[in-house]
C-alpha positions as CSV (number, residue, x, y, z in Angstrom):
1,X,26.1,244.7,-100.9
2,X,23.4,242.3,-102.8
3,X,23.9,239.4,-105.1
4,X,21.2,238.5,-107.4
5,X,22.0,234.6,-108.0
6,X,20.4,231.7,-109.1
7,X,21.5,228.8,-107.1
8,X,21.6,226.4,-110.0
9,X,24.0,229.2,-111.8
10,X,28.1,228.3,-111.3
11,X,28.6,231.5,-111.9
12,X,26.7,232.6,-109.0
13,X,28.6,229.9,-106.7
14,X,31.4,230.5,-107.7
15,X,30.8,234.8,-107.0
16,X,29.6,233.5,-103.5
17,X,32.3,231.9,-102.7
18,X,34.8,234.9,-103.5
19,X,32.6,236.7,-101.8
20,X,32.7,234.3,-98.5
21,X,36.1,233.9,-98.6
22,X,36.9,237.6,-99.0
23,X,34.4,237.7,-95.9
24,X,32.1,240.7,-97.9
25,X,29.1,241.1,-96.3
26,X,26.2,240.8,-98.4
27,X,22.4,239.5,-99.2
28,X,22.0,237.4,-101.6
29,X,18.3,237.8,-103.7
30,X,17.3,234.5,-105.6
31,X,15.8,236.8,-108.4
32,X,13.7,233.4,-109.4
33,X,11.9,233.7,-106.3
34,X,11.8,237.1,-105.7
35,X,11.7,238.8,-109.4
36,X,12.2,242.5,-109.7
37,X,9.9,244.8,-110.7
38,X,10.1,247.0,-113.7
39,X,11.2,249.8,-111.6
40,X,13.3,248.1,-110.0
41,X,15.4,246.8,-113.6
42,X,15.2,250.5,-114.8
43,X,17.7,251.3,-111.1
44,X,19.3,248.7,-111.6
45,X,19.9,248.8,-115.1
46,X,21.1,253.1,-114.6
47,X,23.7,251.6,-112.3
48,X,24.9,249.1,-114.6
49,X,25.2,252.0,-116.9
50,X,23.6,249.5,-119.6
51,X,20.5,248.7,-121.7
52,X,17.9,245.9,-120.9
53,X,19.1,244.1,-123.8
54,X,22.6,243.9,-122.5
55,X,21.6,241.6,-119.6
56,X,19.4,239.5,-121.2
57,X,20.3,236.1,-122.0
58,X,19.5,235.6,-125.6
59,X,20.4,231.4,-125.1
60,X,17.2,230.7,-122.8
61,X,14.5,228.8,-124.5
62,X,12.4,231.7,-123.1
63,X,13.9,234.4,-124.8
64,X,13.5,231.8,-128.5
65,X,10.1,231.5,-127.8
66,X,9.6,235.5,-127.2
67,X,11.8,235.6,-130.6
68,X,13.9,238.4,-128.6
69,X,16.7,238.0,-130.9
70,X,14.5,240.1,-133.5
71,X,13.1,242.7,-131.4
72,X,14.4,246.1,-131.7
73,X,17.4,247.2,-129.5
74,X,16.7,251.2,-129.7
75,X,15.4,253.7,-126.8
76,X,12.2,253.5,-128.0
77,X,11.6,249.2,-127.2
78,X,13.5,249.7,-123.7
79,X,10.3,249.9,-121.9
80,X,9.0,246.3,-123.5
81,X,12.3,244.9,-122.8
82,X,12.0,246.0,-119.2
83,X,8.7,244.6,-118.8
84,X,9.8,241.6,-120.4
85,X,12.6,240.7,-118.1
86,X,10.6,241.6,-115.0
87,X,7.9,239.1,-116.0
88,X,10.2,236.9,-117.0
89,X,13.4,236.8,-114.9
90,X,15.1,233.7,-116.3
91,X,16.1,236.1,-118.9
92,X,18.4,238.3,-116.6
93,X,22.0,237.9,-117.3
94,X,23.4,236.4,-113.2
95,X,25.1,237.0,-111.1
96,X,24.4,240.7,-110.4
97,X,26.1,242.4,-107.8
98,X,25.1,245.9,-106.1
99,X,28.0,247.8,-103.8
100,X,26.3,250.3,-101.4
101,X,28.6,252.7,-103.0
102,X,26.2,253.0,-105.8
103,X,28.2,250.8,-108.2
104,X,26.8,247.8,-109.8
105,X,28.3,244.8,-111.9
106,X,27.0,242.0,-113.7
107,X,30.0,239.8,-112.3
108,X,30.5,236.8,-114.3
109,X,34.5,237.0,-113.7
110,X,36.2,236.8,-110.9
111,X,38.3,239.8,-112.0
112,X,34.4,241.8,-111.6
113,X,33.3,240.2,-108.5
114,X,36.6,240.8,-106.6
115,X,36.5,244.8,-107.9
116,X,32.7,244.8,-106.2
117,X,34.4,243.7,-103.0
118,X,36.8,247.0,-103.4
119,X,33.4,248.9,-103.5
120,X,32.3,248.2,-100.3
């Protein structure tokens, strides 16, 4: 299992520590440091079973700036919107958590991080 966190994140604490305490074993990837690639997003995002869009966070000043908010949300834009997150990876929705199973979860609730833990 891998966590993609962001230390500062509660969200992501808060996973680790369900995670720890359920004694999972996992790596944890501080996707600020170590972005993904664009490949990488377009796996991750075909096991999330959702579209770039859907993990971006539209409330960064980052995403204001690149006026997301406007840009089209349709097959055809998925590429930019890759790109776009893998150049700038404070715009990925946290904590994201990969099962070797296969399964994937953006696990913002308890409820989702403790179901990853099942996967394993």
């Amino acid at each position: 299992m891998e966590i993609w966190i962001n230390p500062a994140c509660s969200k992501c604490r808060t996973a680790l520590s369900i995670l720890d305490e359920a004694g999972a074993t996992y790596t944890t990837r501080r996707y600020l440091d170590d972005p993904p690639t664009a490949v990488e997003l377009g796996s991750l995002l075909a096991r999330l079973g959702l579209e770039p869009w859907d993990i971006t966070r539209m409330g960064e000043a980052e995403a204001k700036e690149l006026k997301l908010a406007s840009w089209p949300k349709e097959p055809a834009a998925r590429t930019r919107w890759i790109e776009t997150l893998a150049a700038h990876p404070i715009l990925i929705q946290r904590p994201i958590i990969t099962a070797d199973s296969g399964a994937a979860a953006v696990a913002r609730s308890d409820t989702t991080v403790r179901a990853m833990i099942a996967e394993v």
